[in-house]
N, C-alpha and C positions, 0 to 999 in steps of 0.2 A: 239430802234424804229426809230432812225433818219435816221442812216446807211441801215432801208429797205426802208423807202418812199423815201431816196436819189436813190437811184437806180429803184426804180419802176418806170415805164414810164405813171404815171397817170392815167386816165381813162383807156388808152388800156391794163395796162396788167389787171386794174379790169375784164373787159368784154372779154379778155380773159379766166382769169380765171369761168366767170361766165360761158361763153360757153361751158368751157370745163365739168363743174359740171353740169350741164343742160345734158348733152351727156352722160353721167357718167350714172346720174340718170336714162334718159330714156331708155340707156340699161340694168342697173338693174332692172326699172320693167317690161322693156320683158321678161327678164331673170326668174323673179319672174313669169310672169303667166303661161309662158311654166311649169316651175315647181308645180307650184301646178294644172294644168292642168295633168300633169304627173300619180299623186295622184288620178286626179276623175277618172282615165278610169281604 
């Protein structure tokens, strides 16, 4: 555990990675409504 927070750059790569999972997410549930959109017609 010391050897990852030694190398993590603190807060930014947090909110990095937060952004990135945030982006992640909100193309999955685009993804998700096309597809069950798909289904109702």
């Amino acid at each position: 555990m010391k050897t990852v927070l030694r190398f993590d750059s603190g807060r930014r790569g947090f909110e990095k990675a937060t952004y990135f999972l945030l982006i992640l997410a909100g193309g999955l549930a685009v993804f998700g409504i096309i597809w069950v959109y798909s289904f109702l017609r």
